[in-house]
NUMIRO-972375 format. One record per atom (N, C-alpha, C): residue number from 0; atom name; x, y, z. Coordinates in Angstrom, 1 decimal, decimal comma. Example, Ala and Ser with C-alpha at 12.3 -4.5 7.8 and 13.67 -1.06 7.14 Angstrom:
// NUMIRO-972375
PT   num   atomo        x        y        z
PT     0       N     13,2     -5,7      7,8
PT     0      CA     12,3     -4,5      7,8
PT     0       C     13,2     -3,3      7,8
PT     1       N     12,8     -2,2      7,1
PT     1      CA     13,7     -1,1      7,1
PT     1       C     12,9      0,0      7,9
This chain:
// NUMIRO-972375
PT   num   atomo        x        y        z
PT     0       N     91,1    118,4    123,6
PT     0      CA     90,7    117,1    123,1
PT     0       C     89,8    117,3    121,9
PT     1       N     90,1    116,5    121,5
PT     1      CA     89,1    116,3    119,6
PT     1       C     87,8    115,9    119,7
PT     2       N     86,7    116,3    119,2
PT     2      CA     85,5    116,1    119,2
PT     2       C     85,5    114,5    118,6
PT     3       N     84,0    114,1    118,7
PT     3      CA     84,1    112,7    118,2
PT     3       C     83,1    112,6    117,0
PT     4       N     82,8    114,1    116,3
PT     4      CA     82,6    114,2    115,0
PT     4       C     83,0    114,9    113,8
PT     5       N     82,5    114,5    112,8
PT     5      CA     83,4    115,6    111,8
PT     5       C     82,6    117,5    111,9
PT     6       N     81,6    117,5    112,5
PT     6      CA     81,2    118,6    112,9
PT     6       C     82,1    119,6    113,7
PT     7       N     83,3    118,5    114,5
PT     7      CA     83,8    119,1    115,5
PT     7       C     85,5    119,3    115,3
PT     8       N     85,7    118,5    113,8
PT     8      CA     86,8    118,8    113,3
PT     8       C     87,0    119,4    112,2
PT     9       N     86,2    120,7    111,8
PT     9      CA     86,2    122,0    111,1
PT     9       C     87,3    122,6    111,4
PT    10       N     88,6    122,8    110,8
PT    10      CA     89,6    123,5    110,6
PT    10       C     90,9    122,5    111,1
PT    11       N     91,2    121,2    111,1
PT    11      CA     91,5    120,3    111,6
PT    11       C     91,8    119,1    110,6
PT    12       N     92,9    118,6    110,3
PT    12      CA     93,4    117,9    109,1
PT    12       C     92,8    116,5    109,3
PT    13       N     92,1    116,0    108,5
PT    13      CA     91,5    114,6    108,3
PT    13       C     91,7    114,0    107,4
PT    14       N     91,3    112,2    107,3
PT    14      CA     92,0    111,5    106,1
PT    14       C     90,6    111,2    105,9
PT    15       N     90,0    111,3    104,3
PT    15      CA     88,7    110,9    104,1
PT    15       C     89,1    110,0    103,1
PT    16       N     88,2    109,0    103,0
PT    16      CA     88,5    107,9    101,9
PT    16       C     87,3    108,2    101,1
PT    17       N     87,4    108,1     99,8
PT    17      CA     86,6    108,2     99,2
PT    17       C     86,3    107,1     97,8
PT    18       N     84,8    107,2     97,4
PT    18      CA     84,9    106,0     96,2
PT    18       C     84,8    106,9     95,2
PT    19       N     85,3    106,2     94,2
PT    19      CA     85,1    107,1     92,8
PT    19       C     84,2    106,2     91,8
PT    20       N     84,0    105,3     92,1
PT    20      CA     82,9    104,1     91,5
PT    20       C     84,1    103,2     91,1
PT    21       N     84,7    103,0     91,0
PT    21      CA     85,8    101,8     90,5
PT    21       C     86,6    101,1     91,7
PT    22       N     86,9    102,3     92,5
PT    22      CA     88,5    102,2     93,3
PT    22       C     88,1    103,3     94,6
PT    23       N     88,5    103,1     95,9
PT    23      CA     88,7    104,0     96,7
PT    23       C     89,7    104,4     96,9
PT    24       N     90,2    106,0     97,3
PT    24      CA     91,3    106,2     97,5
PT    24       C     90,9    107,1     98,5
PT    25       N     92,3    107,8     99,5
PT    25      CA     92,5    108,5    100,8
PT    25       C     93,2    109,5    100,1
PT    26       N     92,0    110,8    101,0
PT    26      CA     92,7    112,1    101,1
PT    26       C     93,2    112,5    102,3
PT    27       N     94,2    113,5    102,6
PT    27      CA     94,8    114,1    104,0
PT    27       C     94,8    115,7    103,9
PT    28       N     93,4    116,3    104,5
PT    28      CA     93,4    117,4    104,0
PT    28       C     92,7    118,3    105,6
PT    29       N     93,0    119,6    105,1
PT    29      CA     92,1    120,4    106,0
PT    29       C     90,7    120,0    106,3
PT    30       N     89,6    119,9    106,6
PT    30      CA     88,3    119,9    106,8
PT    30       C     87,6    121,2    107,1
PT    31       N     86,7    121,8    105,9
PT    31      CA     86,8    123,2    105,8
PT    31       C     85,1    123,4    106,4
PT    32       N     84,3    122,1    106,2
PT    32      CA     83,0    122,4    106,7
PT    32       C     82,1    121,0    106,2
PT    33       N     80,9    121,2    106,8
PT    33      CA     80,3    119,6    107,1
PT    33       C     78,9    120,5    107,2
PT    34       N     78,2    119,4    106,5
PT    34      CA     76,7    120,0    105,9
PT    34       C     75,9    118,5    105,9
PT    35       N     74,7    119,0    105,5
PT    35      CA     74,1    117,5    105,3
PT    35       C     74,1    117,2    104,0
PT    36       N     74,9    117,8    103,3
PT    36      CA     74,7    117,5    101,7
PT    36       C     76,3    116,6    101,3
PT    37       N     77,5    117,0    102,1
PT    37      CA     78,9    116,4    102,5
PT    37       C     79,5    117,8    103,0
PT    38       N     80,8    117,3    102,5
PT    38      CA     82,1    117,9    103,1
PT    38       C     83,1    118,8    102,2
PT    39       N     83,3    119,6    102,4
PT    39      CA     84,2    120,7    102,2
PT    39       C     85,9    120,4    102,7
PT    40       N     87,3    119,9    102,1
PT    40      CA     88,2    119,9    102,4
PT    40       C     88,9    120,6    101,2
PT    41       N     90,3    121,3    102,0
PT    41      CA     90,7    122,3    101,3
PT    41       C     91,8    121,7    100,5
PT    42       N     92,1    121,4     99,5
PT    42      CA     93,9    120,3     98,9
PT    42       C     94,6    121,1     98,0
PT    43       N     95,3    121,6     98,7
PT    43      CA     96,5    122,4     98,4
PT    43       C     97,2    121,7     96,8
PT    44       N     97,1    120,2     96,8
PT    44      CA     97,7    119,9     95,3
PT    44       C     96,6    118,1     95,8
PT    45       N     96,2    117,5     94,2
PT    45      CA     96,6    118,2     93,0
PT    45       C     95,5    119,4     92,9
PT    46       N     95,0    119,2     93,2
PT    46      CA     93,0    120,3     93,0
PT    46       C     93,3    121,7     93,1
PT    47       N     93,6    121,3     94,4
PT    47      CA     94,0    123,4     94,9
PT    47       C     92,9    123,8     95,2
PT    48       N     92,7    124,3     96,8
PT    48      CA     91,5    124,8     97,3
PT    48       C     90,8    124,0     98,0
PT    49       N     89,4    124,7     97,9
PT    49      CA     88,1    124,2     98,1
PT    49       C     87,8    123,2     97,9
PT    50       N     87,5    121,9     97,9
PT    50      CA     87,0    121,2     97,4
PT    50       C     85,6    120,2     97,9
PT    51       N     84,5    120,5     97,0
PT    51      CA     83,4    119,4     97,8
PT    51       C     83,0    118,0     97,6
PT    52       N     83,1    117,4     98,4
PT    52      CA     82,6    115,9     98,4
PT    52       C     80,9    115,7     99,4
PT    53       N     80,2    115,0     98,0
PT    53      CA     79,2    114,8     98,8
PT    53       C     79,0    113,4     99,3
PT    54       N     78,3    113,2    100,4
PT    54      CA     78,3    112,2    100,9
PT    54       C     78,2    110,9    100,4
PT    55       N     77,5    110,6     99,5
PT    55      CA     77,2    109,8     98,5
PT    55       C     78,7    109,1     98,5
PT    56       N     79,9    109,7     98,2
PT    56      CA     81,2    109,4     97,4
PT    56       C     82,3    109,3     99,0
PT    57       N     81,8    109,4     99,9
PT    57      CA     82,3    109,6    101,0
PT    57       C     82,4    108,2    102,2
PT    58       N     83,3    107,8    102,1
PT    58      CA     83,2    105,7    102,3
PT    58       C     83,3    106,5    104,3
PT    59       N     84,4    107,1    104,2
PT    59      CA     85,2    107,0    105,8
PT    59       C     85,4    108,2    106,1
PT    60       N     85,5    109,1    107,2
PT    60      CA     86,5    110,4    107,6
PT    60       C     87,1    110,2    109,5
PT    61       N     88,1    110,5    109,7
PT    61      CA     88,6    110,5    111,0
PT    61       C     89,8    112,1    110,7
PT    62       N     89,9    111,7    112,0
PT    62      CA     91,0    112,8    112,3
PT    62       C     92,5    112,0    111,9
PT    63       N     93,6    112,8    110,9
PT    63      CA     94,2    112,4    110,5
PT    63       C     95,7    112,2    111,6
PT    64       N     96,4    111,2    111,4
PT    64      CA     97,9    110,9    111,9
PT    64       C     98,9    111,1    111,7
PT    65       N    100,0    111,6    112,1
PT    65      CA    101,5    111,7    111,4
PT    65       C    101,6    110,0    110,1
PT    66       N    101,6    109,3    110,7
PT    66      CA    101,7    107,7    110,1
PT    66       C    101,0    108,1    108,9
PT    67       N    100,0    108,4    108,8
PT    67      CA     99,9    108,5    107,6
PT    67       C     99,8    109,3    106,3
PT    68       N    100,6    110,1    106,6
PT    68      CA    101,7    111,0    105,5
PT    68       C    103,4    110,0    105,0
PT    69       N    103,1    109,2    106,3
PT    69      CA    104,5    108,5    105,9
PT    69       C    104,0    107,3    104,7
PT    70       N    103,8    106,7    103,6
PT    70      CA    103,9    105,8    102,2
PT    70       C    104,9    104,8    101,9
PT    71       N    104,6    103,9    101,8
PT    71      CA    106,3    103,1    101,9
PT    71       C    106,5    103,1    100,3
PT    72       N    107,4    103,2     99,9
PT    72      CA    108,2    103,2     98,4
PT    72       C    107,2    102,3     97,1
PT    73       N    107,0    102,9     96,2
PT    73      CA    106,0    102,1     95,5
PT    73       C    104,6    102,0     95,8
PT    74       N    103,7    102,5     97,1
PT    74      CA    102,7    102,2     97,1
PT    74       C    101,4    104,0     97,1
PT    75       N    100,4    104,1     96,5
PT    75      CA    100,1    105,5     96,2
PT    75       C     99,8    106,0     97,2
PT    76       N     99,0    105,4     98,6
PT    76      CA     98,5    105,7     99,6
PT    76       C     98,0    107,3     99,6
PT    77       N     98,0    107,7    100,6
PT    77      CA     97,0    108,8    101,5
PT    77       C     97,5    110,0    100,4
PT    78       N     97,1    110,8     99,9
PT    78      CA     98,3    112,1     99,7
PT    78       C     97,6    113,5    100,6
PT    79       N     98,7    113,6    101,3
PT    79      CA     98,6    115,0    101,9
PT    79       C     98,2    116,2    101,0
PT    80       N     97,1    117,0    101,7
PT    80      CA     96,9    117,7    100,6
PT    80       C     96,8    119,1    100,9
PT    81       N     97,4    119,1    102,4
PT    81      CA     97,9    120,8    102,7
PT    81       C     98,8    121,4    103,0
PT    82       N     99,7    120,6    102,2
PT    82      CA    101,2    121,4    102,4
PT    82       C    101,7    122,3    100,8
């Protein structure tokens, strides 16, 4: 069973939403580590790797769903970002 924080889903694919100051958008990535400064998710494309987000920029995070790798035609949604 899944923990019920992001401390507890280190190595475990999650969808973080994030603000960029204009627009929010969803990532679907590994979760590589959790600090009190943010989060560490790993995105295979477009970034590649490592990547850190600090909290500040960090709207949502859960444990991620099959559903939502699925996008319906035309819309930019979630992008998967460890395959």
């Amino acid at each position: 069973m899944a923990g019920k924080s992001p401390e507890d889903w280190v190595g475990q694919r999650v969808m973080v939403e994030v603000f960029t100051g204009e627009e929010n958008y969803q990532i679907v990535a590994r979760l590589e580590g959790v600090n009190d400064w943010g989060i560490v998710l790993n995105e295979a494309e477009p970034v590649g790797g490592d990547v850190f987000y600090p909290w500040r920029l960090v709207v949502a995070v859960r444990l991620a769903r099959e559903e939502n790798l699925a996008t319906p035609p035309g819309y930019p949604g979630p992008q998967d970002s460890t395959r």
